[in-house]
Predicted model as a PDB file, atoms N, CA, C, CB and O in Angstrom, pLDDT in the B-factor column:
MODEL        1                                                                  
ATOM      1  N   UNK A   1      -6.196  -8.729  -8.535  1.00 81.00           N  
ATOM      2  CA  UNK A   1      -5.874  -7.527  -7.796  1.00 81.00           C  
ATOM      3  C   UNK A   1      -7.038  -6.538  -7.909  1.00 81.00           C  
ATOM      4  CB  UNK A   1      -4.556  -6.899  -8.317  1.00 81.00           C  
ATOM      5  O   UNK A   1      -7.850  -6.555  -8.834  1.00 81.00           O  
ATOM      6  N   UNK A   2      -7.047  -5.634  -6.836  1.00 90.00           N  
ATOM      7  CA  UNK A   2      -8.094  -4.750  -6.660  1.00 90.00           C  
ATOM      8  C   UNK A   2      -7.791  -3.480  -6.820  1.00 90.00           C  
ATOM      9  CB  UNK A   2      -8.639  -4.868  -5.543  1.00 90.00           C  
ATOM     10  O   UNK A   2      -6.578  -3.313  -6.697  1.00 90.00           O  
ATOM     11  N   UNK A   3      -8.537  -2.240  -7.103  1.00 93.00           N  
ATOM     12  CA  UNK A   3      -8.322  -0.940  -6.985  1.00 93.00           C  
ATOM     13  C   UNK A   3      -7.349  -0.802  -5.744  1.00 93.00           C  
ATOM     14  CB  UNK A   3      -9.657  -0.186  -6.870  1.00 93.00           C  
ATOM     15  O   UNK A   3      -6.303  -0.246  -6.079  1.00 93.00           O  
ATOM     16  N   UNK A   4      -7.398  -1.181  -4.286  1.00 93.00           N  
ATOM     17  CA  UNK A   4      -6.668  -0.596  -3.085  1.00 93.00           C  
ATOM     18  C   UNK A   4      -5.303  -1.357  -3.116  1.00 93.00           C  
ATOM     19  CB  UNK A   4      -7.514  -0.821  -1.596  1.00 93.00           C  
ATOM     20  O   UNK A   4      -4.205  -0.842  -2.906  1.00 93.00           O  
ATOM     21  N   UNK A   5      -5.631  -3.091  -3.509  1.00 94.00           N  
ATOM     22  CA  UNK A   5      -4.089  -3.091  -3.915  1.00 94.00           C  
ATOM     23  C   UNK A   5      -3.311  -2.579  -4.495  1.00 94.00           C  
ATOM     24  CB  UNK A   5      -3.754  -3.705  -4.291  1.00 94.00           C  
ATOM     25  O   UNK A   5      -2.306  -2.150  -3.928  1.00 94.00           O  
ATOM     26  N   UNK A   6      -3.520  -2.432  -5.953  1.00 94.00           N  
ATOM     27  CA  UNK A   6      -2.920  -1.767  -6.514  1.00 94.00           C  
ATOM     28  C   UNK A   6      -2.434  -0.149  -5.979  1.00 94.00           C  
ATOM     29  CB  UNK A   6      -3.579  -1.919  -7.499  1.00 94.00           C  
ATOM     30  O   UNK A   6      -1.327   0.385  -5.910  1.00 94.00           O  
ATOM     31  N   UNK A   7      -3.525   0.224  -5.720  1.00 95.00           N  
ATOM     32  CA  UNK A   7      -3.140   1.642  -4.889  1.00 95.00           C  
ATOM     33  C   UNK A   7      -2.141   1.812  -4.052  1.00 95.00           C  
ATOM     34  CB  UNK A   7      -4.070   2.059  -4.083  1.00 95.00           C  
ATOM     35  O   UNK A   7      -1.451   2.818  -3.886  1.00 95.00           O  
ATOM     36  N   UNK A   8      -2.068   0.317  -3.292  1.00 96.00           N  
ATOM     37  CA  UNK A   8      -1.395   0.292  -2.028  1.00 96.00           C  
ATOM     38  C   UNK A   8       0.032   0.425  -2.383  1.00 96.00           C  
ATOM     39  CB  UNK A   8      -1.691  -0.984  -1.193  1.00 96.00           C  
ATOM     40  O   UNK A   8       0.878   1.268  -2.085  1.00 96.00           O  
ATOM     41  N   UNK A   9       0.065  -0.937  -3.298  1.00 96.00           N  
ATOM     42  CA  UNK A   9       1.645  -0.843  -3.921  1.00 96.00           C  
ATOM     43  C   UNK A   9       1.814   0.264  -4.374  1.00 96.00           C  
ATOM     44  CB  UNK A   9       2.075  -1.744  -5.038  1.00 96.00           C  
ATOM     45  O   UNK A   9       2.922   0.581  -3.943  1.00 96.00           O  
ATOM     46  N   UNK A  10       1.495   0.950  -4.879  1.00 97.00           N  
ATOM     47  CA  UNK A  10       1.470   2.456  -6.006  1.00 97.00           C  
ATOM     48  C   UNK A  10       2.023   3.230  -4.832  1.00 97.00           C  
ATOM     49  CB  UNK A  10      -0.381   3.238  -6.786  1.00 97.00           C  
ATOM     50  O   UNK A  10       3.227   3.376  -5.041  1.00 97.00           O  
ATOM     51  N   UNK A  11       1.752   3.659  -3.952  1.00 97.00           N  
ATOM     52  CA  UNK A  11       1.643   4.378  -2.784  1.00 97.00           C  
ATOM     53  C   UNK A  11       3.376   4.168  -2.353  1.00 97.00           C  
ATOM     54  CB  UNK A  11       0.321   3.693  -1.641  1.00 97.00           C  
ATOM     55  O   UNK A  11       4.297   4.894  -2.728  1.00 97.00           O  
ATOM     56  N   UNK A  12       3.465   3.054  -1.536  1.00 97.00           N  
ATOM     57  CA  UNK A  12       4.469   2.263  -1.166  1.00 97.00           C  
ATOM     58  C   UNK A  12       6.093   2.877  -2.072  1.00 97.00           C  
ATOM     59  CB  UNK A  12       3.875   0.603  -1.575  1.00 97.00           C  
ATOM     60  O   UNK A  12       7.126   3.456  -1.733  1.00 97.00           O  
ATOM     61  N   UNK A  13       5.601   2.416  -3.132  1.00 97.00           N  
ATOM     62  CA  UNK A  13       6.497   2.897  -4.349  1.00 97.00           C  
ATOM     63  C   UNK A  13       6.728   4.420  -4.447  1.00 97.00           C  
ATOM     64  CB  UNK A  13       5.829   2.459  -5.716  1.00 97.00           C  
ATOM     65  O   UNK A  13       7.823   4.917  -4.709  1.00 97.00           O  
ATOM     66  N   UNK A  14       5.870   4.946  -4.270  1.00 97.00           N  
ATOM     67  CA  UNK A  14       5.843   6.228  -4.482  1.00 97.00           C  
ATOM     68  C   UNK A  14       6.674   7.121  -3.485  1.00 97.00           C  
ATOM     69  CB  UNK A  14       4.521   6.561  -4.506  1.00 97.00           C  
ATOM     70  O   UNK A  14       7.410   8.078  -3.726  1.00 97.00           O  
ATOM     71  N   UNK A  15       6.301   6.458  -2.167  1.00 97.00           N  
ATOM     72  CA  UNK A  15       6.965   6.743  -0.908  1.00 97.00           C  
ATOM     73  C   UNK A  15       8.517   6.270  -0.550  1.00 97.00           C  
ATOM     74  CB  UNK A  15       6.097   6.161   0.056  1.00 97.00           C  
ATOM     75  O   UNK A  15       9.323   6.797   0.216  1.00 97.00           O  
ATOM     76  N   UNK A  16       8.643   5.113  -1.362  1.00 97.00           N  
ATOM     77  CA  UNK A  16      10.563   4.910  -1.292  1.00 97.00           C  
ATOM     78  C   UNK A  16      11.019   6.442  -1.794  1.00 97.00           C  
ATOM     79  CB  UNK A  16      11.410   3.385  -2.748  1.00 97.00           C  
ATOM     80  O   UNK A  16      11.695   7.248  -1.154  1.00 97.00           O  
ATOM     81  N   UNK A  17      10.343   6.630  -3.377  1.00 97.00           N  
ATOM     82  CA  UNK A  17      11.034   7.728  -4.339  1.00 97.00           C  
ATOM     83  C   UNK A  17      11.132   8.970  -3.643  1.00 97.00           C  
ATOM     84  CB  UNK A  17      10.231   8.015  -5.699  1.00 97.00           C  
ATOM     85  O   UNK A  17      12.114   9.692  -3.814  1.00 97.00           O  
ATOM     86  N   UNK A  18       9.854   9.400  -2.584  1.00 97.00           N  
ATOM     87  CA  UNK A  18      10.236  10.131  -1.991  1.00 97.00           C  
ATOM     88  C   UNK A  18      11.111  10.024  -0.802  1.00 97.00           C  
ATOM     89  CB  UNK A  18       9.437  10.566  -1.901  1.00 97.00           C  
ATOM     90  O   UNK A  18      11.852  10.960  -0.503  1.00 97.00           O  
ATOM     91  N   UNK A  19      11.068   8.992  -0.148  1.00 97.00           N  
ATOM     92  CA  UNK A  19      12.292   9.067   0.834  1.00 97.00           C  
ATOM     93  C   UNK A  19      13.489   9.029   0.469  1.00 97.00           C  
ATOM     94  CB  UNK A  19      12.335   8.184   1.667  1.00 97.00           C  
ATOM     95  O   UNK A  19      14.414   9.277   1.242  1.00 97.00           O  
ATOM     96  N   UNK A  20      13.608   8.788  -0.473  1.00 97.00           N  
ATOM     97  CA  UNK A  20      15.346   8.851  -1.396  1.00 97.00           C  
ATOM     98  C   UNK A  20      15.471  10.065  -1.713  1.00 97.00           C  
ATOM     99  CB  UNK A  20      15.623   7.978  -2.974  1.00 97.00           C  
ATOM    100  O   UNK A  20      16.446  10.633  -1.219  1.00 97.00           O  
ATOM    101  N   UNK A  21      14.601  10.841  -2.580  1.00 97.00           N  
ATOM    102  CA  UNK A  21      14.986  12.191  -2.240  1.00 97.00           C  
ATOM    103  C   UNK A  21      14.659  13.282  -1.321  1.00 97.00           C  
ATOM    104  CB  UNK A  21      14.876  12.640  -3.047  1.00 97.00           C  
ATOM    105  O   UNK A  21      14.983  14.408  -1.699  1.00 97.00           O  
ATOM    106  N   UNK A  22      13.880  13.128   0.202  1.00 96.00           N  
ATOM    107  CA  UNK A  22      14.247  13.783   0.645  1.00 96.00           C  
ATOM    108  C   UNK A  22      15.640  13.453   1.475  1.00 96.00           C  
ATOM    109  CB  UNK A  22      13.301  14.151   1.051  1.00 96.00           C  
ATOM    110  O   UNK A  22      16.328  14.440   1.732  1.00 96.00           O  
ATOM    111  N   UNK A  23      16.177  12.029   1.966  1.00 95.00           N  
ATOM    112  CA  UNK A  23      17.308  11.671   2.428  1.00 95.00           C  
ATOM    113  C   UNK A  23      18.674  12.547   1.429  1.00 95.00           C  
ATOM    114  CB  UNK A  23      17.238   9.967   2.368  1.00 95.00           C  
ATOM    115  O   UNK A  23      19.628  13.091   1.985  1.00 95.00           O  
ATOM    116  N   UNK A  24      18.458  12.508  -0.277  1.00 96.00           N  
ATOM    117  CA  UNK A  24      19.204  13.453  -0.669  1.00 96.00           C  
ATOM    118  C   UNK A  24      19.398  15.045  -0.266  1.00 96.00           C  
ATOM    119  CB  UNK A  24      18.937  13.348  -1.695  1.00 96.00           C  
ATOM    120  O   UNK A  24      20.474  15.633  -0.384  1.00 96.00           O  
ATOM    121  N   UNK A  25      18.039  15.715   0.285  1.00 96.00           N  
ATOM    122  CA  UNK A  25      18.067  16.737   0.291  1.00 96.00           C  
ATOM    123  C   UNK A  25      18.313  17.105   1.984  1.00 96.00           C  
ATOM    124  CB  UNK A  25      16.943  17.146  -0.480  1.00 96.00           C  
ATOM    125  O   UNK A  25      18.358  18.207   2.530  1.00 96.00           O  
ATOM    126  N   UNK A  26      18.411  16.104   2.406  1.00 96.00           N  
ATOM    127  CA  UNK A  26      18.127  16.423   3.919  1.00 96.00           C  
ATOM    128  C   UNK A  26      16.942  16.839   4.767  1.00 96.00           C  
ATOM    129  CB  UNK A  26      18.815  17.283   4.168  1.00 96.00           C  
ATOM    130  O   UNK A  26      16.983  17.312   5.903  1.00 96.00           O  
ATOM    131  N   UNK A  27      16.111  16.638   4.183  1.00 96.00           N  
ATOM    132  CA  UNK A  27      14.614  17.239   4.660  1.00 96.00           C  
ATOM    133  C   UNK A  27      13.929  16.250   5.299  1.00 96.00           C  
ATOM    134  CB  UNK A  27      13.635  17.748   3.482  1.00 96.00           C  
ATOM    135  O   UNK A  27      13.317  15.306   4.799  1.00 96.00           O  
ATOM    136  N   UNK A  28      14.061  16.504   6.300  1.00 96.00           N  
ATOM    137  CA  UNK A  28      13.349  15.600   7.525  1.00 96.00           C  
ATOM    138  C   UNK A  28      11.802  15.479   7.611  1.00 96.00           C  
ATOM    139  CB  UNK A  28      13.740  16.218   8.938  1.00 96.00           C  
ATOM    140  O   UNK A  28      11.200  14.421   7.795  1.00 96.00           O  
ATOM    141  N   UNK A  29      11.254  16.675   7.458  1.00 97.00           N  
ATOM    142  CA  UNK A  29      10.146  16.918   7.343  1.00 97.00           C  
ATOM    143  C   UNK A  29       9.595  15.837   5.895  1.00 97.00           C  
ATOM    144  CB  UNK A  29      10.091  18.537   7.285  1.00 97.00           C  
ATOM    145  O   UNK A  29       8.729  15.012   6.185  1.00 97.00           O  
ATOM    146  N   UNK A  30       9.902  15.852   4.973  1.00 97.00           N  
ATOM    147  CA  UNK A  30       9.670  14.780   3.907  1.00 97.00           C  
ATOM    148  C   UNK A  30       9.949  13.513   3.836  1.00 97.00           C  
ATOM    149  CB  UNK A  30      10.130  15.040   2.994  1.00 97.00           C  
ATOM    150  O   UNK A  30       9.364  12.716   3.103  1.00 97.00           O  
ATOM    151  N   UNK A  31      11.017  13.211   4.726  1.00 97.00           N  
ATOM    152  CA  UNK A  31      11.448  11.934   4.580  1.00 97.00           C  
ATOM    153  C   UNK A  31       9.975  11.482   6.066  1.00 97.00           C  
ATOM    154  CB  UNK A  31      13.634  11.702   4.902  1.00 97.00           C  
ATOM    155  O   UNK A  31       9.233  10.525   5.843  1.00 97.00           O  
ATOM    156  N   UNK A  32       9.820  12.239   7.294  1.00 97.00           N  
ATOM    157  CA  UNK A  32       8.840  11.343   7.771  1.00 97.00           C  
ATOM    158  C   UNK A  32       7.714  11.426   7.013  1.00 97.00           C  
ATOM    159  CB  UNK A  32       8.519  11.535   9.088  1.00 97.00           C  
ATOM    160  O   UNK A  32       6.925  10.570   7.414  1.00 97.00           O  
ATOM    161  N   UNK A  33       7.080  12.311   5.730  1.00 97.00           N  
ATOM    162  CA  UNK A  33       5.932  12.372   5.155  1.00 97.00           C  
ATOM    163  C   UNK A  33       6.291  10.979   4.434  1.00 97.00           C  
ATOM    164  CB  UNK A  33       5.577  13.762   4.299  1.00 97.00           C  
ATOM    165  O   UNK A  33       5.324  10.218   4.433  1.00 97.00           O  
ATOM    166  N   UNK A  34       7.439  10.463   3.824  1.00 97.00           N  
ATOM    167  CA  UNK A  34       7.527   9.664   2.718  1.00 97.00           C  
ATOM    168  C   UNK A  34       7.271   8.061   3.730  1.00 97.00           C  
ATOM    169  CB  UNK A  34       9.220   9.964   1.743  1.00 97.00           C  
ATOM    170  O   UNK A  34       6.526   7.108   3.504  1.00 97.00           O  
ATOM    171  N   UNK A  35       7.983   8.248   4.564  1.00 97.00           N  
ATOM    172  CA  UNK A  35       7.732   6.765   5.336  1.00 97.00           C  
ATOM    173  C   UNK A  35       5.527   6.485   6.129  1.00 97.00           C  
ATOM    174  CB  UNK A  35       9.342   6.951   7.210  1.00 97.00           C  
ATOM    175  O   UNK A  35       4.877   5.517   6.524  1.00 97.00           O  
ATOM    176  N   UNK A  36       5.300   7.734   5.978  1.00 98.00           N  
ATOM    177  CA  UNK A  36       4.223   7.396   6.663  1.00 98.00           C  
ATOM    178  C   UNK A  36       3.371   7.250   5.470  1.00 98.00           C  
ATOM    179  CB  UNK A  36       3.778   8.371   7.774  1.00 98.00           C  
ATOM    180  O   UNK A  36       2.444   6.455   5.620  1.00 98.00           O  
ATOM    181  N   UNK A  37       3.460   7.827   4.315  1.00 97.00           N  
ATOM    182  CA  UNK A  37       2.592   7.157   2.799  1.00 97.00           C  
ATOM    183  C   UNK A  37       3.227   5.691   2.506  1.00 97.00           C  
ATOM    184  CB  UNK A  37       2.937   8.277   1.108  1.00 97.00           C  
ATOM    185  O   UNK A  37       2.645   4.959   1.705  1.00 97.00           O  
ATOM    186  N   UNK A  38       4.624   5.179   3.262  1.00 98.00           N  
ATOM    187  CA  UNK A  38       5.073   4.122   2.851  1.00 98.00           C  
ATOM    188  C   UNK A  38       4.145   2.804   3.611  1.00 98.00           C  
ATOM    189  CB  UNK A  38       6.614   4.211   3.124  1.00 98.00           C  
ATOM    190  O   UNK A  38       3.999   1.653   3.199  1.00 98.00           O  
ATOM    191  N   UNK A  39       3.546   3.515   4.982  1.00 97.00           N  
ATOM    192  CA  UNK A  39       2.929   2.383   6.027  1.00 97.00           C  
ATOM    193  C   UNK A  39       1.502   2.816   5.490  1.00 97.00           C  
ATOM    194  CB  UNK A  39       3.260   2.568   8.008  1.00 97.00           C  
ATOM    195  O   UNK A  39       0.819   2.145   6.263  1.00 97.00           O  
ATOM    196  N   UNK A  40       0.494   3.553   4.606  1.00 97.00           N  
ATOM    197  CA  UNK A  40      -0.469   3.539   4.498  1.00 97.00           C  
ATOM    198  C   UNK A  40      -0.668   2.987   3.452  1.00 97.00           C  
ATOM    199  CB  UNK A  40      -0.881   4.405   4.694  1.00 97.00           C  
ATOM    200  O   UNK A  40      -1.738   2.410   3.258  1.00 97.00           O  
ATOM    201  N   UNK A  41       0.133   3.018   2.689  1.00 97.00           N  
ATOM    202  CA  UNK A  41       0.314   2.347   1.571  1.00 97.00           C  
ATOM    203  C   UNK A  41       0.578   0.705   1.446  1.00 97.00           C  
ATOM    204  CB  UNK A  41       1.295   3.012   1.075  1.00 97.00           C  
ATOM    205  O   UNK A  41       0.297   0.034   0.453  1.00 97.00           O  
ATOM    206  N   UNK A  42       1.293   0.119   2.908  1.00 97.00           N  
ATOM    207  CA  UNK A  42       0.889  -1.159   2.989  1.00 97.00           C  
ATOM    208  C   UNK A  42       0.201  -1.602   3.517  1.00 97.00           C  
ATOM    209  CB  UNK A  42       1.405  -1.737   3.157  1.00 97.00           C  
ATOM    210  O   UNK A  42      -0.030  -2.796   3.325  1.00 97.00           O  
ATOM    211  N   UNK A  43      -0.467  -0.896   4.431  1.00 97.00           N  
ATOM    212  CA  UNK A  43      -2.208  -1.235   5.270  1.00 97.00           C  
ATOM    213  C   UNK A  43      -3.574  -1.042   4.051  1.00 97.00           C  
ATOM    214  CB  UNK A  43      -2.605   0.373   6.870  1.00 97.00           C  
ATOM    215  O   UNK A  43      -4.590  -1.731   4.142  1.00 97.00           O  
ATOM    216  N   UNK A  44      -3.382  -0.031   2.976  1.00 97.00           N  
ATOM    217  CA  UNK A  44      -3.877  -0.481   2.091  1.00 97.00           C  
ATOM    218  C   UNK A  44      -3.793  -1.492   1.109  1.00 97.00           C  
ATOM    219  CB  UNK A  44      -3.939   0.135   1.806  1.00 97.00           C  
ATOM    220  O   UNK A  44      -4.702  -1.773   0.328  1.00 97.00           O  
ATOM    221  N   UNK A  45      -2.689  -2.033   1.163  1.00 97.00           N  
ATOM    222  CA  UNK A  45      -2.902  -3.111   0.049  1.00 97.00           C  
ATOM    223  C   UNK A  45      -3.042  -3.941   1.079  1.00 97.00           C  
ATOM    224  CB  UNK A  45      -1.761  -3.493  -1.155  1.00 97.00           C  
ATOM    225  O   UNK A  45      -3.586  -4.846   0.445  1.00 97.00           O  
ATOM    226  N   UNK A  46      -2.990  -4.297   2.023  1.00 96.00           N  
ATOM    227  CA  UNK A  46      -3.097  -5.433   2.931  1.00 96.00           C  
ATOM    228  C   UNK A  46      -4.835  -5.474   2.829  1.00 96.00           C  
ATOM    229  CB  UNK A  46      -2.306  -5.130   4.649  1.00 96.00           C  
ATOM    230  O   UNK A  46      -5.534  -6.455   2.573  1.00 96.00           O  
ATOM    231  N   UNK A  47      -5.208  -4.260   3.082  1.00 96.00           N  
ATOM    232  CA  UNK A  47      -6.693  -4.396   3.375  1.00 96.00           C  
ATOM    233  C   UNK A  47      -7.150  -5.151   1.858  1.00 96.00           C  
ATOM    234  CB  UNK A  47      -7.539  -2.674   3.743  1.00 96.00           C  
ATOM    235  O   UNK A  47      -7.729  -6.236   1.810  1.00 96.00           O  
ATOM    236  N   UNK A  48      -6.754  -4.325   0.638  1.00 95.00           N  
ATOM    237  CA  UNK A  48      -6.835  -4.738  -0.863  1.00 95.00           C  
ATOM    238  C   UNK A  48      -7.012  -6.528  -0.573  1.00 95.00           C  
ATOM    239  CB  UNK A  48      -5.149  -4.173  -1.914  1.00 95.00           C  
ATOM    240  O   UNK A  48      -8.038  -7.197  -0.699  1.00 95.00           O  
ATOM    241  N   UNK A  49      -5.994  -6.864  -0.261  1.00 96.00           N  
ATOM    242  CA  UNK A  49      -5.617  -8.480  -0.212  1.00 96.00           C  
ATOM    243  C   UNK A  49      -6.588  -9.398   0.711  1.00 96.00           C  
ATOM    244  CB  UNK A  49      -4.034  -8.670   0.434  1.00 96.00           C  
ATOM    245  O   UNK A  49      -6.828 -10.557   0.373  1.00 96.00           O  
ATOM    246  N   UNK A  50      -7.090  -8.879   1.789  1.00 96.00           N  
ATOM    247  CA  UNK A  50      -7.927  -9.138   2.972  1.00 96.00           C  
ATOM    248  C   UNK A  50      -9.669  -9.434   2.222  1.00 96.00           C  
ATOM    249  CB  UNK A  50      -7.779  -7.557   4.167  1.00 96.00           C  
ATOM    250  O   UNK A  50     -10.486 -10.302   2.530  1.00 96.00           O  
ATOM    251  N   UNK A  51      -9.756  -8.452   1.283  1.00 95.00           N  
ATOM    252  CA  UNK A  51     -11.009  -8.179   0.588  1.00 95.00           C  
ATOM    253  C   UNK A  51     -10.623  -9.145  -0.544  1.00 95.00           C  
ATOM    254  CB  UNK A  51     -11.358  -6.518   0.161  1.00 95.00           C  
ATOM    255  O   UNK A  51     -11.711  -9.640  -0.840  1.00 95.00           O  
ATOM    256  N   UNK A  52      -9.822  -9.624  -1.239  1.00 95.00           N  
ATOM    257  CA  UNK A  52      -9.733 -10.495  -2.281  1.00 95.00           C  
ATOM    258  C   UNK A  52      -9.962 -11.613  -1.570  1.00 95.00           C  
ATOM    259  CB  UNK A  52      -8.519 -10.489  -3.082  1.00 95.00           C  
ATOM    260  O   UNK A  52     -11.138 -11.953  -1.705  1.00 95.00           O  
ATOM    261  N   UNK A  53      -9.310 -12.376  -0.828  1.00 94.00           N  
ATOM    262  CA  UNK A  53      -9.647 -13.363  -0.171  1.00 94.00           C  
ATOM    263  C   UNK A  53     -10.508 -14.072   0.559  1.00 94.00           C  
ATOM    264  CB  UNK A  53      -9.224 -13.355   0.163  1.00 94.00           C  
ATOM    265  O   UNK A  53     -10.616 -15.263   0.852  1.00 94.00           O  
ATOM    266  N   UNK A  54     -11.582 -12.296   0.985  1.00 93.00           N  
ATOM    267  CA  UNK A  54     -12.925 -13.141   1.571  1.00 93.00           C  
ATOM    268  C   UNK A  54     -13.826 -13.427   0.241  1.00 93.00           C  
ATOM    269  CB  UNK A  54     -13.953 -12.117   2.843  1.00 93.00           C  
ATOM    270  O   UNK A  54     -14.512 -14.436   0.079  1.00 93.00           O  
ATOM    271  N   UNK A  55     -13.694 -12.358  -0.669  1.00 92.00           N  
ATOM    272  CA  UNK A  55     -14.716 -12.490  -1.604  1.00 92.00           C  
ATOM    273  C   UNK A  55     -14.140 -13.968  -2.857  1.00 92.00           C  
ATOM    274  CB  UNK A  55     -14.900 -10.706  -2.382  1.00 92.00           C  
ATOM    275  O   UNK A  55     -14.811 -14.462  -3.763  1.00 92.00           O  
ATOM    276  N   UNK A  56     -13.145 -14.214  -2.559  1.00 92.00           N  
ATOM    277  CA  UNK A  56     -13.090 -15.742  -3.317  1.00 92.00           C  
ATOM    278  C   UNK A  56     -13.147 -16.441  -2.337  1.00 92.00           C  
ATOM    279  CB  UNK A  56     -11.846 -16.226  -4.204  1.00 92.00           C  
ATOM    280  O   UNK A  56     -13.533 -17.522  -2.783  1.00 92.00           O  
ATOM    281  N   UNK A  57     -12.963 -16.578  -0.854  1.00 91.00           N  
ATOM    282  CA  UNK A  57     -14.037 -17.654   0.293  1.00 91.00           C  
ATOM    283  C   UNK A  57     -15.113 -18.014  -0.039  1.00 91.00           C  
ATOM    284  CB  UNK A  57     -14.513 -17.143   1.573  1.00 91.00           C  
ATOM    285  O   UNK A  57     -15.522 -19.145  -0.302  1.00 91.00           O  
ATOM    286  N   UNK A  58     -15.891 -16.499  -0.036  1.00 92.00           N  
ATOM    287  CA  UNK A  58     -16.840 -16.625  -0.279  1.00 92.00           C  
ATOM    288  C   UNK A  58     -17.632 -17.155  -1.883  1.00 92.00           C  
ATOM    289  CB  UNK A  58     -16.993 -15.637   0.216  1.00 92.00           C  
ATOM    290  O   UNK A  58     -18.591 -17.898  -1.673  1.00 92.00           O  
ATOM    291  N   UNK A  59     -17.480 -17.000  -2.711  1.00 90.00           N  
ATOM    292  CA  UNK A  59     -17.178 -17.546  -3.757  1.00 90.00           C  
ATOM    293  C   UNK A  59     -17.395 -19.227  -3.742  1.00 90.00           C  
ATOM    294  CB  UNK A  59     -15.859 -17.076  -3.994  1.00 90.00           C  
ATOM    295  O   UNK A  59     -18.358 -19.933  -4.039  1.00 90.00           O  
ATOM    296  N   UNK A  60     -15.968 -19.535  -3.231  1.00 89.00           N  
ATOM    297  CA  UNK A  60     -16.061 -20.886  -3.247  1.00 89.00           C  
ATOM    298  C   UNK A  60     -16.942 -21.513  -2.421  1.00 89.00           C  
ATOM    299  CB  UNK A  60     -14.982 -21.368  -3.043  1.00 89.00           C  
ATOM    300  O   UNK A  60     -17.293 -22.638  -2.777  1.00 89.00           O  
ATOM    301  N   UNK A  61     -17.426 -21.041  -1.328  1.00 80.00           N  
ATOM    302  CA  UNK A  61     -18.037 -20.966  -0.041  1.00 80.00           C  
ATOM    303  C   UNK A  61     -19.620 -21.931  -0.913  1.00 80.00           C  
ATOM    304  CB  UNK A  61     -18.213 -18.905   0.747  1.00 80.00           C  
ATOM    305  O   UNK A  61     -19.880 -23.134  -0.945  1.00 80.00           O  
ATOM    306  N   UNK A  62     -20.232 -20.932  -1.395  1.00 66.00           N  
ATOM    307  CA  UNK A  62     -21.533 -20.821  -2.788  1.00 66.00           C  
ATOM    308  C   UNK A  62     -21.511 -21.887  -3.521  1.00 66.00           C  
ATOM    309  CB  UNK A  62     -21.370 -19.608  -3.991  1.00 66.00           C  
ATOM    310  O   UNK A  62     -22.508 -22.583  -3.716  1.00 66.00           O  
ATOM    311  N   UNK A  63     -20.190 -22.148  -4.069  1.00 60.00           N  
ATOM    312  CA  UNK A  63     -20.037 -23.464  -5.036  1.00 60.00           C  
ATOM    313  C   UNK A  63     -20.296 -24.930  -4.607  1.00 60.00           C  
ATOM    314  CB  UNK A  63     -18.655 -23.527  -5.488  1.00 60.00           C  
ATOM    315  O   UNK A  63     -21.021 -25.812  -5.066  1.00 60.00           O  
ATOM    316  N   UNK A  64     -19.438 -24.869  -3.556  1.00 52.00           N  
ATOM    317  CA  UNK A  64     -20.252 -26.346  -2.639  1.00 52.00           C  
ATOM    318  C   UNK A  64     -21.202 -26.634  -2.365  1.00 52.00           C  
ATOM    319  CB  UNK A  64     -20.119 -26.652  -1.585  1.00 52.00           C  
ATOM    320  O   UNK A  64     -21.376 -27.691  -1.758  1.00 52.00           O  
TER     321      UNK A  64                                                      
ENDMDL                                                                          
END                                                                             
């Protein structure tokens, strides 16, 4: 895992906790802040994952 994965998930996570409580509080305004750290948060770890995979391609790529 990489710095952005990890970030990504971190993010993701972070963004349920807030959409649970603004859905408690009723705050609309927070609950769309919490879902849109929830989708940047998986385009970053996606990217995280995208970058692990070329750089062990590549990797193995070298070895042959």
């Amino acid at each position: 895992m990489n710095r952005k994965t990890i970030t990504g998930h971190f993010q993701v996570a972070l963004g349920k906790v807030q959409e649970r409580f603004a859905s408690m509080t009723g705050n609309a305004e927070l609950q769309r802040q919490a879902l849109q750290r929830q989708s940047e948060g998986k385009i970053m770890h996606a990217v995280g994952e995208a970058q692990e995979l070329i750089q062990r391609s590549l990797r193995s790529g070298v070895r042959q």
